[in-house]
N, C-alpha and C positions, 0 to 999 in steps of 0.2 A: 368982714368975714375972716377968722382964723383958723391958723390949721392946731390939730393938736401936738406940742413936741413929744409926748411921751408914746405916743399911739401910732402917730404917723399915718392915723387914717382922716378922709373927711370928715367935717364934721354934720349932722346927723343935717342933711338939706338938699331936698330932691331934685330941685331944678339945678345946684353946680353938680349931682352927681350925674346928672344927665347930660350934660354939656361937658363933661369930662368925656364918657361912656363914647360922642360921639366923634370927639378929640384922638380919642386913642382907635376909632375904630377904621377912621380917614387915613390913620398913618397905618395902619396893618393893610389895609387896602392898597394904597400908596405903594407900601413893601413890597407886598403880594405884583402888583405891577412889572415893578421896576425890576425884581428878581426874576418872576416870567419872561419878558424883554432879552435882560441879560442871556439868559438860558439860552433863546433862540438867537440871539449873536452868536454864543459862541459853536453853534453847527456850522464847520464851515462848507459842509454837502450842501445845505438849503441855500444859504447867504451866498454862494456861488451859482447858484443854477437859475439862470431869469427865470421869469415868467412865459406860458406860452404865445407862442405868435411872435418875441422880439427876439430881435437878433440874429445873428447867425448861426445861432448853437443850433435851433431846428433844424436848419437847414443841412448842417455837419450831422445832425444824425440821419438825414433823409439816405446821404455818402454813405455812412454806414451800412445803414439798409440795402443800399442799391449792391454792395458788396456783397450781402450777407445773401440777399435773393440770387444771384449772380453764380455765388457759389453752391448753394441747397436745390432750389426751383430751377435752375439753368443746368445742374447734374442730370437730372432727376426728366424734363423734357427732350432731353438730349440721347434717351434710353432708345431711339427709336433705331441710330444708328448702330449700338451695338446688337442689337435683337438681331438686326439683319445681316452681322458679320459672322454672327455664331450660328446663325438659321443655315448660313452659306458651307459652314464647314470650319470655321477661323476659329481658333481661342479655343476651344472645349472638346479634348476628346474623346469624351463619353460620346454615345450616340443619344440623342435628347433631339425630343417633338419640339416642335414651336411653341407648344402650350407649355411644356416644362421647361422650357429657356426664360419664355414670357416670365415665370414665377423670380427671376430673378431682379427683373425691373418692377414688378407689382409690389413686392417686397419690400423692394427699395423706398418706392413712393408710401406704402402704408405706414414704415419705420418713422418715414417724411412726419407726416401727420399726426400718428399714433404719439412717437413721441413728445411732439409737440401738444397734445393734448393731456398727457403725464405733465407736462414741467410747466403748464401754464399756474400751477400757484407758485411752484418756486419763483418764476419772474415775478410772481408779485410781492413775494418777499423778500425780493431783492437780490437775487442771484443771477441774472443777467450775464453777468462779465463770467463767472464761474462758470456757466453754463457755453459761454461763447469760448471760451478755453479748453473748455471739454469737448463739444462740438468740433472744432478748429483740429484737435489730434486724431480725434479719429476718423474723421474726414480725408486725411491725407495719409493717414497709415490703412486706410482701407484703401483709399488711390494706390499707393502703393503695393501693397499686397494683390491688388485685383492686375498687377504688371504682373506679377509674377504666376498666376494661375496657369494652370490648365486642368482641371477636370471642375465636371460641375457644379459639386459641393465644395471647393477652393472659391468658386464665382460667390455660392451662395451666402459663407463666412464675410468675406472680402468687401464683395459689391455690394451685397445686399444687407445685410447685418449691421457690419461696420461702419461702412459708409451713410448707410441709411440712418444708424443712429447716431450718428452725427448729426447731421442735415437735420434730424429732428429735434437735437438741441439747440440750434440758432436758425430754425425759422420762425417760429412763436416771436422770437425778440425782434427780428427785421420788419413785422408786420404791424405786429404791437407798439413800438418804443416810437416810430411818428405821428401817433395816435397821438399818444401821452404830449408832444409837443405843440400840437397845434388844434386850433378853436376851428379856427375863419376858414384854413384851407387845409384842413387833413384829409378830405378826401386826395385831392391834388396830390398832399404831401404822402400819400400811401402809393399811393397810383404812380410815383414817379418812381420810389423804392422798390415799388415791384417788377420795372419794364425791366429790370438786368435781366431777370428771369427770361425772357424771351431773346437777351442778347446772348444769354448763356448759351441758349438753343438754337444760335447761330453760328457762333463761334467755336462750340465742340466740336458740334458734327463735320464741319468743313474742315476743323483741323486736323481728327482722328481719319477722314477720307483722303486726305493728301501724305499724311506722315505714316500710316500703317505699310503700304508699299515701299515708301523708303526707309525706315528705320526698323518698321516691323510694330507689331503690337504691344509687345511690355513698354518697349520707350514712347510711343504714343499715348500710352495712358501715365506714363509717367511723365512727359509734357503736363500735359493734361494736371497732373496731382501738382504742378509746381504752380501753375497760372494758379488756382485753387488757394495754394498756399500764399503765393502773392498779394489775390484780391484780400487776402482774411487779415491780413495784416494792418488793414488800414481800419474798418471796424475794432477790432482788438486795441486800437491806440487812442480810437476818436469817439467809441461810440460810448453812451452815459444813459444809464437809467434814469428818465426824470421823477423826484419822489409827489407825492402830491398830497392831499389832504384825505385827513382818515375820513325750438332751430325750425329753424326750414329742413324741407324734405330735401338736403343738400346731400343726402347718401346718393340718392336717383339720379341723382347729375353727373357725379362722380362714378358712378360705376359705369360709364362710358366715356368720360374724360380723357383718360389717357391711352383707350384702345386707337384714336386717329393719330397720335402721336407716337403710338408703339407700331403698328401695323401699314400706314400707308409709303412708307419708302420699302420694305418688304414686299409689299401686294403691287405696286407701282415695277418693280424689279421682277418678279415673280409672271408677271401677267404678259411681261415682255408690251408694257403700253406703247401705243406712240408716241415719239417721245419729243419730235416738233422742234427737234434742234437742240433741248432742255435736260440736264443729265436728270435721271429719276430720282436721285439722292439729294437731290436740292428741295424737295416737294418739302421735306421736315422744315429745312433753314427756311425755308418762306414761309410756311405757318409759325413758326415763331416768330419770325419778321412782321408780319400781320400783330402776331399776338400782344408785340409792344406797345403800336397804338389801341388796342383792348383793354390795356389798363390804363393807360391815359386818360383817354378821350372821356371812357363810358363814369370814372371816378370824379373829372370835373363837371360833368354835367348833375353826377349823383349831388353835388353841394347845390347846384338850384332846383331839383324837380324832388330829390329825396332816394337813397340807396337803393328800396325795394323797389321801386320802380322801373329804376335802369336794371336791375338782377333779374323777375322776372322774365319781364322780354327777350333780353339775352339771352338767357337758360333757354325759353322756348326756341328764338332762331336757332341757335348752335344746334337744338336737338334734329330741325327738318334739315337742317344742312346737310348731318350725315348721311338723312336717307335719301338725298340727293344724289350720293355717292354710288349707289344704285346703279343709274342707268348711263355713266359715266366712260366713256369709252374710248376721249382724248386729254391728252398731257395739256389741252387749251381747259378743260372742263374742270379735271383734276385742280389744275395750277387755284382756277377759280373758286371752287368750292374749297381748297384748301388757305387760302386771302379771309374769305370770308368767316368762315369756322375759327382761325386765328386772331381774328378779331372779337368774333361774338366769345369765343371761350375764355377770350384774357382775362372779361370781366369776374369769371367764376372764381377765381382767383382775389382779385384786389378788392372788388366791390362789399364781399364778407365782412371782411374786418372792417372799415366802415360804415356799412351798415350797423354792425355790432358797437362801435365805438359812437357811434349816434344815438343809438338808446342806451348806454352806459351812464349814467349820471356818476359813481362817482371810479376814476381809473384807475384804484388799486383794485378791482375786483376785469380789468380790461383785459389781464392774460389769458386768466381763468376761461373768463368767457369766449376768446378766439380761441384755445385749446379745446372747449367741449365742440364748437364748431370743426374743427381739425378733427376730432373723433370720428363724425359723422361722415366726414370724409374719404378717412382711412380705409374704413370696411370696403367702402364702396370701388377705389383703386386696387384695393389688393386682389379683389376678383373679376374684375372686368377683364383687365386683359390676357391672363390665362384662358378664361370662357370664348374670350375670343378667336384663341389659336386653337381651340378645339375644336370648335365648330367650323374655324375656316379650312382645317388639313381633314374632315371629313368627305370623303369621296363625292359625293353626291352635292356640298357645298364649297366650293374647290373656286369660288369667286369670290368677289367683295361683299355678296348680298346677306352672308353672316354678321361680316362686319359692319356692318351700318346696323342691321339692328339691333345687334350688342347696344353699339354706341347709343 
């Protein structure tokens, strides 16, 4: 067989033109490979971030998390102590019902959620650390401003506004981003980011009870804005979007959610309880103490029985618990119902996410979908515990028996 020199083409024979055809079509293939390959070497975002489940990078963002709940979800539970400093006369001097102070923490929590239900596509397109920066200023410039207040609409700016929308920029990512890292134990790994949340609601309230008296209120909450600042700073340095490959009747839950957490060291104080040795302002710090094993417990069980199962149930105890609260007439009964509600309520919180991250097949659509969950939510906080202080400062309802059935 010859070629031609003048033509340079084959000469006129179907089987070397075909054996050429598949010659040249192995090597464009080949090409196509190896240049694809390359391409993804040189991302050095993927080619650095394992896989889920190895290593400790999950683990380091769980840290993140546990910050980022710590400071948003540990603010935000911790509302119950200031309710009851400004109910008393402290911080605000406008003259403002219980119901119209309440709007300042329902606020806070709706901004919580609401937000977080706006920027869940942004997490998913990748804005995360932007979001955690943004969050992170206004967070601590609303702590600080809210030192400086005193009348009601300074609070409402400050506390509520500011701060809330903060908090609604990096709680989406604290709940979402160890999702994204882990297969085998995300519920585990959710549920462990979420307890700061309850540690937050331990450690505010007892700190702003002992430093108001001595340094007074602005420097109390300006403690307060620096711990804030502290915790944010380790998120901010550690924590990492992982990239990946391209509702429930949860309003009803929520619009009694955070009336036992706004209202029962107020009502506890107010009612003059017995109080068995026990200061009444601990009643909060112990339902958040409770609350942490509530996100523990109920999320590792969720990985063997299935999320909706453990959500459920909990949702129904938490809800007869508060109507227990009813007939409740010692600081021994109180303490109780307040252990228990802290534990079943934790769940309402961690178990969401996932749930949601369980039927998620593929994670870049994982923000989105615990944002429209956090929607659901929002509505629901912003009016419960207003409704609550109305009905409880009505003459005739002038007991707890309002609030429980708010809750």
């Amino acid at each position: 067989m010859s070629y031609s020199s003048d033509s340079g083409h084959l000469p006129n024979n179907p089987l070397a033109k075909d054996e050429m055809d598949l010659c040249l079509g192995t090597s464009i293939s080949r090409y196509a490979v190896e240049e694809s390959t390359e391409s993804r070497q040189e991302t050095p975002t993927e080619k650095s971030i394992p896989p889920p489940d190895i290593g400790i990078m999950p683990w380091i963002q769980v840290a993140g998390a546990f910050c980022l709940m710590f400071t948003s979800w540990g603010t935000v539970v911790s509302y119950g102590t200031f309710q009851q400093y400004y109910t008393s006369g402290g911080g605000i001097v406008d003259e403002a019902s219980s119901s119209t102070i309440a709007w300042i923490g329902s606020l806070q929590a709706f901004l919580l959620m609401f937000g977080a239900a706006l920027t869940g596509t942004l997490y998913d397109a990748g804005y995360f650390r932007t979001m955690m920066y943004c969050g992170s200023f206004l967070m601590f410039f609303g702590l600080m401003m809210t030192s400086l207040a005193n009348k009601y609409w300074h609070f409402i700016l400050s506390q509520s506004l500011c701060t809330g929308s903060g908090m609604g920029l990096v709680a989406l990512g604290a709940l979402a981003t160890p999702g994204t890292w882990f297969v085998k134990r995300r519920g585990l790994a959710i549920g462990l980011g979420s307890t700061s949340a309850s540690m937050g609601g331990i450690i505010f309230p007892i700190s702003l009870r002992h430093l108001i008296p001595i340094i007074g209120f602005g420097w109390a909450v300006r403690v307060m804005g620096f711990i804030v600042l502290f915790m944010l700073i380790l998120p901010l340095s550690i924590s990492k979007q992982r990239p990946t490959r391209q509702q429930t009747p949860i309003f009803l839950a929520f619009l009694g959610f955070f009336t036992f957490y706004t209202f029962i060291e107020s009502w506890a104080i107010a009612t003059q309880l017995n109080t068995d040795g026990i200061a009444p302002y601990y009643i909060l710090t112990i339902t958040n103490a409770s609350s942490s094993f509530g996100r523990i417990l109920p999320n590792y069980t969720a990985e063997k029985i299935g999320p909706l199962n453990i959500q459920v149930p909990a949702t129904l105890i938490a809800g007869v618990l508060v109507f227990t609260w009813i007939p409740a007439q010692s600081m021994g009964s109180v303490m109780a119902i307040a252990i228990l509600y802290g534990f079943f309520s934790g769940s309402l919180v961690s178990v969401p996410p996932t749930a949601i991250a369980s039927m998620t097949a593929n994670m870049n659509e994982l923000g989105g979908r615990i944002g429209m969950c956090f929607l659901a939510m929002a509505f629901g906080s912003l009016i419960g515990s207003p409704v609550t202080g109305a009905i409880h400062y009505v003459p005739s309802w002038c007991n707890n028996d309002g609030d429980s059935i708010i809750c």
